[in-house]
N, C-alpha and C positions, 0 to 999 in steps of 0.2 A: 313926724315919726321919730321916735327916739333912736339912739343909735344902737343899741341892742338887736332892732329889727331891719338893721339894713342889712341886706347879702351879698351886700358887692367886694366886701375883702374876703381873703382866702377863709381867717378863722369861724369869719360866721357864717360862710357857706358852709365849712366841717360842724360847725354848732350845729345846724339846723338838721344835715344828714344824720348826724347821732341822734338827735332828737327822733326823728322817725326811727332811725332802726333800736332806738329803745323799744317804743311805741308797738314794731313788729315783730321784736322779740318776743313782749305780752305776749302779741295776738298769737305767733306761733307756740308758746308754752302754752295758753290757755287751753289751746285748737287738738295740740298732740298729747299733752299730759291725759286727756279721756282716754287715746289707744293706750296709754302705758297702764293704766289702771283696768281695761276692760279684764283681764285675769282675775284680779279682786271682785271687781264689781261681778263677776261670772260666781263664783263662789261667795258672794253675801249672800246667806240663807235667807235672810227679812225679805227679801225682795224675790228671790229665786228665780230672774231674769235667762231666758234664753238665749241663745249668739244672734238671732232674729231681732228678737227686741232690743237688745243692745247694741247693734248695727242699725236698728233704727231711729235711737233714743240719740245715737253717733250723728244720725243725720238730720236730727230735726237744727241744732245749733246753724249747721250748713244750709238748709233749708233758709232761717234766717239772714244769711250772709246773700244769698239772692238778693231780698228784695232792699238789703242793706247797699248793697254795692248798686242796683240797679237808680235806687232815690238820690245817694250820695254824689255821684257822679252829677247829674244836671245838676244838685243843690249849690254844690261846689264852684260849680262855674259861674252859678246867679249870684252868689254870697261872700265867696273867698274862701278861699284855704283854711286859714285858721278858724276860724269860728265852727269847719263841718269836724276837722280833726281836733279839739278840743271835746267838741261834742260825743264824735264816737270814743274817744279814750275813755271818759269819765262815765260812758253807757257800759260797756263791756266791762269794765272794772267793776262799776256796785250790781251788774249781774251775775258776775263769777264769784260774788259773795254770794249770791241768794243760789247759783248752783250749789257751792259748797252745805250749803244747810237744807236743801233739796228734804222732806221726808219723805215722801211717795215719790217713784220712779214717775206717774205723771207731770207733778210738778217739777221735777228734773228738768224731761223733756221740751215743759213749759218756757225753764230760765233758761235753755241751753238756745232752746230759741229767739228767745230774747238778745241774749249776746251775742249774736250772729249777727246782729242786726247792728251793729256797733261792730264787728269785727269784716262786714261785708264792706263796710264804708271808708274803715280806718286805711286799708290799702291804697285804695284810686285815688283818695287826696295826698297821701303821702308820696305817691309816683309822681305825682301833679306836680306837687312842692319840689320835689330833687331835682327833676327833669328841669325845670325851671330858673332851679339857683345855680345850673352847672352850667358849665360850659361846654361849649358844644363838642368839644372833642371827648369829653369826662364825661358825658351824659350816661351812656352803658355801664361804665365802671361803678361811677359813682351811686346808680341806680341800683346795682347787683348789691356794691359793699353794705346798702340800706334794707334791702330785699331778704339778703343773710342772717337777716335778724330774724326772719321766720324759721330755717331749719337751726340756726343756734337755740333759738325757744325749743326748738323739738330736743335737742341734745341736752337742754338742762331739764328741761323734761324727763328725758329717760336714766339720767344720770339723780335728778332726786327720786324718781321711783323707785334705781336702784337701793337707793342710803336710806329712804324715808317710806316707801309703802308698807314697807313689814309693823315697822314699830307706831307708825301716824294715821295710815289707813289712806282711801281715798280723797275722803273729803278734807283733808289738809293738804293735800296737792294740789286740789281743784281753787282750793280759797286763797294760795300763793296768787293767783295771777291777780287778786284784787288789790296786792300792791304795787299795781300802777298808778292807780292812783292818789298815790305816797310818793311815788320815784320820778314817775316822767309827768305826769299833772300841771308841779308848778315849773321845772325848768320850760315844758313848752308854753305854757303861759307866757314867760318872762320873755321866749328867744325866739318863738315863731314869727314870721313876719303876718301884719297884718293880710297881707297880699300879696299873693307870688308874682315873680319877677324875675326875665332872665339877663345875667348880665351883660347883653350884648346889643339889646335892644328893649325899648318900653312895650309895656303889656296893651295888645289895643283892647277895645271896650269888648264886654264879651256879648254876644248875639245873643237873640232873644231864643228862650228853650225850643220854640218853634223852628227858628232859623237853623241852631245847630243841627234839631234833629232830620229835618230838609236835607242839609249836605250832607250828614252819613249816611242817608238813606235814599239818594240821587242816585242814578243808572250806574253814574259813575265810580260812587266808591262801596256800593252797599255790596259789591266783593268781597273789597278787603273786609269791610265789615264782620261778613259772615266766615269768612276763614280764621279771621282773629278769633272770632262765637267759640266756632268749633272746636280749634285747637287749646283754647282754654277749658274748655269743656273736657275734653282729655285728658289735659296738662291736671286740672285738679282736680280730675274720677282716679289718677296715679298718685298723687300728695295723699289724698286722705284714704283712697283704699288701700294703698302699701301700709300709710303709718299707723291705721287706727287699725289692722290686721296683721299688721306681721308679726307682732311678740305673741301671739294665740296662733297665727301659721308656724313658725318656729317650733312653738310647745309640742304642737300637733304632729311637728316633724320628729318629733324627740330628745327634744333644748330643755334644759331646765330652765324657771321662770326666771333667773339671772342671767343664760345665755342666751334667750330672747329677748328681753331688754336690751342688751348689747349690740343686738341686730339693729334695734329701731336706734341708737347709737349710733351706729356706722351708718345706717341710711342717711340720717341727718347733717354726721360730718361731709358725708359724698357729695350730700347735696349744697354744702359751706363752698365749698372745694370747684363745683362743675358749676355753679351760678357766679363767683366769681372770675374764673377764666374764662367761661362761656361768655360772659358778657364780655370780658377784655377783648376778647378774638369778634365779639360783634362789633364792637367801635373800629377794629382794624378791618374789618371784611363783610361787615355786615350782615346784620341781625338775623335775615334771610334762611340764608345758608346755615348758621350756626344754629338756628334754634331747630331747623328742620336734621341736621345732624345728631342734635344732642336727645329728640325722639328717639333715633335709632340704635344710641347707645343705652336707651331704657328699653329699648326693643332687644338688642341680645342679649343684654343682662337677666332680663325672667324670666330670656327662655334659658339661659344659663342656672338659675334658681332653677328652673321646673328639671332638672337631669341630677338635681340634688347632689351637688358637686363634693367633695371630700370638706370636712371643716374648715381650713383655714381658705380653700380657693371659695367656701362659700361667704367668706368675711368679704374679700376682694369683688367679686361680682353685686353682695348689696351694695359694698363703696359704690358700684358703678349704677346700680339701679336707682341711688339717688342721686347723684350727678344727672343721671340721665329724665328724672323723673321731676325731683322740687327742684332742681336746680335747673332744669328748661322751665320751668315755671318762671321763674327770675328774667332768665333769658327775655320769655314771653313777655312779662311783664314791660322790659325794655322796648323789645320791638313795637309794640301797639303805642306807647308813650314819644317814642322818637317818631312814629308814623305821622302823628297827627299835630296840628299847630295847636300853638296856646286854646285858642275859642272855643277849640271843640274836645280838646284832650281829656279833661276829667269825665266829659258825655263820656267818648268813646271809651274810657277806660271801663266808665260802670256798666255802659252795655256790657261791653266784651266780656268781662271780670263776673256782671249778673249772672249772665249767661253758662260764665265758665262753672261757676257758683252751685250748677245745679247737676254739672261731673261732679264736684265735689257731696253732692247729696247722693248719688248714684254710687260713689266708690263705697261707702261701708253699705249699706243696703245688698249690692253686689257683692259683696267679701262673705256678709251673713249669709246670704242664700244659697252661696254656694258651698261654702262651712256645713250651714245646715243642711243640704243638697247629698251632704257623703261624697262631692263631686273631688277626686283626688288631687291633691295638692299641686302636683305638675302639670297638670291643667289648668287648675286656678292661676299660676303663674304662667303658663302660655295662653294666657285671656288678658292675662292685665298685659303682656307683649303685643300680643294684637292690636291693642287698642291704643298702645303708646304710636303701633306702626300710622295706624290714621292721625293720629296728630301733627306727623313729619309730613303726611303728604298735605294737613290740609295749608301748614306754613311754605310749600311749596306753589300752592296753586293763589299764594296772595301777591295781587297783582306787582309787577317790578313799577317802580320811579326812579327815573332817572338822576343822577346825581346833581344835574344843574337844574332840579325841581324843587330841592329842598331849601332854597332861601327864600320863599317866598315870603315870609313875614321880618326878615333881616336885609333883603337887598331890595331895590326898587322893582318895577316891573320890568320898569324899560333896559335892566340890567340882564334877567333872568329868561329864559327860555322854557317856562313853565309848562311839561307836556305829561305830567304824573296820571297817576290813574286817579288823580281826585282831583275835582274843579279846582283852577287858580287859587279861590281862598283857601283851599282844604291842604295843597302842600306841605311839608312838615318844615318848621322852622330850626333846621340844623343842614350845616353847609358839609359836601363834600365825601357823606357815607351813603353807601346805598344800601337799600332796605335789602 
């Protein structure tokens, strides 16, 4: 192996982290530039789209990222890292070229789908890879700093909307994110490692797709399992229902299409902002606690939103509803990757993440119906509070492991007292935090 792809010094573990949060910058510019544009695309005549079908059209891309994230995951663990994130970059990029040239809103729907499938995938190996090259103390942080590169996507999203929708239109918005595969292509080429590896310990062989799916789906961890499901499920019915609906709930409130933007702005900084210290505060206190906290502050932030608070306290509470909303997504993201050892990690991420995948097709679907519904906007925001509030509880009821359970894959047996809520091999390979 050349030495470009070794991860064992500090530089080329920070290589490799950029590398992804390039990667997830795309995927969050691709994901969030559709909400900044749904105003436009509302008022092109050619097409004369509803808030129904453009909440729909919103969810088919998402739709895709199911079964993107759900294939990715097992493929990943059969094949390596790089070869599945190579793949999904260079998928989603020459389909967010054929969105941009979309002429019929079906074939929109069609490539929006398509790229989904490339953007379901690109995440769970990228979490795979960080978690991996980090060190176990740096795993949360360094996962979050990577993570951040989805609500940055949304911010440069809504910051070219600002400058570039009036004079460029939609479809040169939508065809930026195809220069990924210009920008991040060949650096991951050049600097991704063949195969992930954490610096602490050698990678053991990975179990057969049978095997892994056996252990997460044994008495014993198909708990946690399902609470991960859930609260993912949540965590992205809040990402993409806030983002692909706020700057048309704003309008709706009485924001000009410029101070609606803005909003979807600050949501995305909030969310910079709460996935990085959220996740700092998980490495010191663990994952647990904080990600089931960071629901709750997406919990009185909407209901804070739905009392339609004076202007500038309503800047400060979307801060907070994205913190609490894409930035527990982050969070989330950590916890279920710190959960699980090497073998089964990328499985588990793509269940959970598939799974989560299809909140995220739920959040504009949901946003449209109820837009379309005449269902009053303070409601519509004490619904997406509700529903943040089930997320907290469901990271609450995911089983605890003990702190001298987590060396299972780094310290012997006959060293560790392995009594986790997942069989001996299933422990998480990180010493000394608890879930």
């Amino acid at each position: 192996m050349t030495s470009h792809h070794t991860t064992d010094g500090r530089v080329n573990r920070y290589v490799v982290v950029g590398i992804c949060f390039a990667a997830i910058v795309f995927d969050g510019y691709d994901l969030i530039s559709y909400g900044s544009t749904i105003p436009a695309l509302l008022d092109y005549e050619p097409w004369a789209l509803t808030r129904a079908q453009v909440g729909a059209i919103g969810s088919y891309a998402l739709m895709g990222m199911f079964f993107g994230a759900l294939t990715a995951g097992p493929l990943t663990d059969r094949f390596g890292r790089r070869a599945l994130f190579l793949g999904c970059l260079c998928w989603y990029s020459v389909a967010m070229l054929a969105v941009a040239l979309a002429p019929t809103p079906e074939l929109l729907g069609v490539f929006r789908f398509a790229a989904g499938l490339g953007f379901g995938g690109i995440a769970p190996v990228a979490i795979a890879v960080v978690v991996e090259v980090a060190r176990p103390h740096e795993r949360n942080r360094l996962n979050s700093l990577m993570l951040a590169g989805l609500p940055v996507g949304g911010v440069i999203a809504a910051l070219l909307a600002l400058w570039l929708l009036e004079p460029l239109g939609f479809r040169a918005l939508w065809g930026m994110g195809a220069l990924a595969l210009i920008l991040v292509v060949p650096p991951a080429w050049k600097y991704l490692p063949e195969t992930a590896a954490t610096t602490d310990a050698p990678v053991p062989a990975a179990p057969a797709a049978t095997s892994r799916l056996r252990k997460l789906l044994s008495p014993t961890a198909i708990g946690a399992l399902l609470c991960f499901a859930a609260a993912n499920f949540v965590g992205f019915l809040l990402v993409f229902g806030l983002n692909i609906w706020l700057p048309e709930l704003m309008r709706e409130s009485g924001y000009s299409l410029g101070s609606a933007l803005r909003f979807q702005l600050l949501l995305n900084a909030g969310a910079v902002a709460g996935g990085i210290f959220g996740s700092t505060l998980a490495d010191r206190y663990g994952s647990r606690r904080v990600a089931a906290s960071a629901f709750l502050v997406a919990t009185a932030a909407t209901a804070a939103m739905a009392t339609a608070p004076p202007h500038l306290a309503m800047y400060f509470v979307v801060l907070l509803a994205g913190a609490g909303s894409i930035g527990t997504q982050i969070v989330l993201f950590g916890y279920v990757a710190t959960h699980y050892p090497i073998g089964v990690r990328a499985t588990a991420l793509g269940i959970t993440t598939g799974i989560g995948r299809l909140g995220a097709v739920t959040g504009p679907i949901l946003g449209g119906a109820l837009l379309s519904a005449g269902v009053p906007l303070g409601w519509i925001f004490t619904t997406f509070g509700a529903i943040a509030l089930v997320g907290g509880i469901a990271c609450l009821l995911v089983p605890r492991q003990p702190a001298d359970g987590h060396r299972a894959s780094t310290v012997p047996a006959s060293r560790g007292n392995n009594t986790s809520a997942l069989p001996r091999s299933m422990s998480a390979d990180r010493p000394g935090v608890r879930s």
